[in-house]
C-alpha positions as CSV (number, residue, x, y, z in Angstrom):
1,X,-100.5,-198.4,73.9
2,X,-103.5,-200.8,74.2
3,X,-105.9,-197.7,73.9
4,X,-104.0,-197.3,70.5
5,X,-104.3,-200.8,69.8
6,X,-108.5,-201.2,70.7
7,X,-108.9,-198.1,68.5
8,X,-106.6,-199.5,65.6
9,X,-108.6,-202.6,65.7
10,X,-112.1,-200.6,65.9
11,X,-111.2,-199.1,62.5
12,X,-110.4,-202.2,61.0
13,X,-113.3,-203.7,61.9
14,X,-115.3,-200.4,60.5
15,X,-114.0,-200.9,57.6
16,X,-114.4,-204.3,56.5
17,X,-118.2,-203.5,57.6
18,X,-118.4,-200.7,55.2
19,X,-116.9,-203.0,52.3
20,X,-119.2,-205.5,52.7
21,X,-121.7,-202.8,52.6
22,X,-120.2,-201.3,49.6
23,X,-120.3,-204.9,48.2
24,X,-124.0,-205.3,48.7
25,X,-125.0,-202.2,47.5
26,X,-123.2,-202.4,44.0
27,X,-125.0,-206.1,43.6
28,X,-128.4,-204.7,44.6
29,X,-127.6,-202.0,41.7
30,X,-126.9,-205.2,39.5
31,X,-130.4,-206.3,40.2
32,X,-131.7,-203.0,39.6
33,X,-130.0,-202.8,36.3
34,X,-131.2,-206.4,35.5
35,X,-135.4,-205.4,36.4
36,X,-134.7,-201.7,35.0
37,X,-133.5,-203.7,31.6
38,X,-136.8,-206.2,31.4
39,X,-139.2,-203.3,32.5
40,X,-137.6,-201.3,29.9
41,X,-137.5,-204.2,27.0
42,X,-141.4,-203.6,25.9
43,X,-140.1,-199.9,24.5
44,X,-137.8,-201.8,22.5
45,X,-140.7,-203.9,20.9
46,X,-142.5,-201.1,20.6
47,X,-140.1,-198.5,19.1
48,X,-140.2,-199.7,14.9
49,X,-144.2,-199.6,15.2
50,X,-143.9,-195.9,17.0
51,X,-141.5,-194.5,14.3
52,X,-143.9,-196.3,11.9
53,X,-146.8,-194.7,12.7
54,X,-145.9,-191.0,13.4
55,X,-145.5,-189.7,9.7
56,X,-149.6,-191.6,10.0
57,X,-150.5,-189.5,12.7
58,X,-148.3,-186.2,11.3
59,X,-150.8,-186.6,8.2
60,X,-154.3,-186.3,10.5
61,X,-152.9,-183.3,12.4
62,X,-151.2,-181.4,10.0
63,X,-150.8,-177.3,9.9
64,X,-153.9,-176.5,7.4
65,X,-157.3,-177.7,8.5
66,X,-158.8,-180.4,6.6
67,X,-162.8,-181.8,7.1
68,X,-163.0,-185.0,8.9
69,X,-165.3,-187.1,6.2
70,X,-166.9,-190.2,6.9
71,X,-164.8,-191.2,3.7
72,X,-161.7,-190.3,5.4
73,X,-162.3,-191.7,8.9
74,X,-163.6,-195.2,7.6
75,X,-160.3,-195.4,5.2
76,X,-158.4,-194.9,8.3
77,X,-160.1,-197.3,10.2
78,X,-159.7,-199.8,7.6
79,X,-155.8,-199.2,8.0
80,X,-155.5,-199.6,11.3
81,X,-157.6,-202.5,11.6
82,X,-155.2,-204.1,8.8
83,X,-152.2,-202.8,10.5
84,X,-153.7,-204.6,14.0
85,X,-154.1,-208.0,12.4
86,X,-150.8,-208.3,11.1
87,X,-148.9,-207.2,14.1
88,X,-151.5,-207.1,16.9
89,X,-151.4,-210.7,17.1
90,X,-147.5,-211.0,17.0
91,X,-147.5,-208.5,19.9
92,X,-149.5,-210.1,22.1
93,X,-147.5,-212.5,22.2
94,X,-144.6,-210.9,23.0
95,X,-146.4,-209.4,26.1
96,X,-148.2,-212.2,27.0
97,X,-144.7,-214.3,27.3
98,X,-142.7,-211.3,28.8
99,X,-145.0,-210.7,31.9
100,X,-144.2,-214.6,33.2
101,X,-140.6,-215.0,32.9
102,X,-138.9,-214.3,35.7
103,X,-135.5,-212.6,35.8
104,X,-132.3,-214.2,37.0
105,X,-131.4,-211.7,39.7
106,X,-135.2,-212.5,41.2
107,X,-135.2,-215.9,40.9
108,X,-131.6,-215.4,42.8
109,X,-133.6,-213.7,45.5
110,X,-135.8,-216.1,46.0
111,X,-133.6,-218.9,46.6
112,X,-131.6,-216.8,49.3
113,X,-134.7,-215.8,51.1
């Protein structure tokens, strides 16, 4: 009976391991989540100005061939130059301020460690 009863209390103990390893993986996922979720945020940011810009870009390459003129190219550049100093600027920032915040799941890591 007390071989029954070492090996009862061996599979307890086993198990409570593996739930608090099940515990620790699901909150190192949370982290993940939470640094998958900030590295991800720039695309958010950047997704109007994308959508924005194809149908510009759709109009360069389109099916029939047109000349390149020096007309042409210095309109474009004009446009984009415009198009950088009204949202280049507000941009910047955005990246500037995103890159030095830190997130809550690290700054929980570095209090534990």
């Amino acid at each position: 009976m007390s071989d029954l009863e070492t090996r009862k209390r061996m599979l307890v103990a086993e198990s409570e391991v593996y739930r608090e390893l099940l515990k620790l993986q699901i909150h190192n996922l949370r982290i993940d989540g939470i640094r998958a979720r900030k590295r991800f945020k720039i695309f958010r940011i950047f997704s109007p100005l994308l959508m924005m810009s194809l149908p510009m870009a759709g109009s360069l390459f389109k099916a029939k061939r047109r000349r390149f003129t020096w007309k042409r190219i210095g309109a474009l550049a004009f446009v984009a130059w415009r198009f950088y100093q009204k949202v280049g600027a507000v941009l910047g920032g955005f990246a500037a301020r995103s890159r030095h915040q830190a997130t809550a799941a690290e700054e929980y890591l570095e209090k534990r460690i």
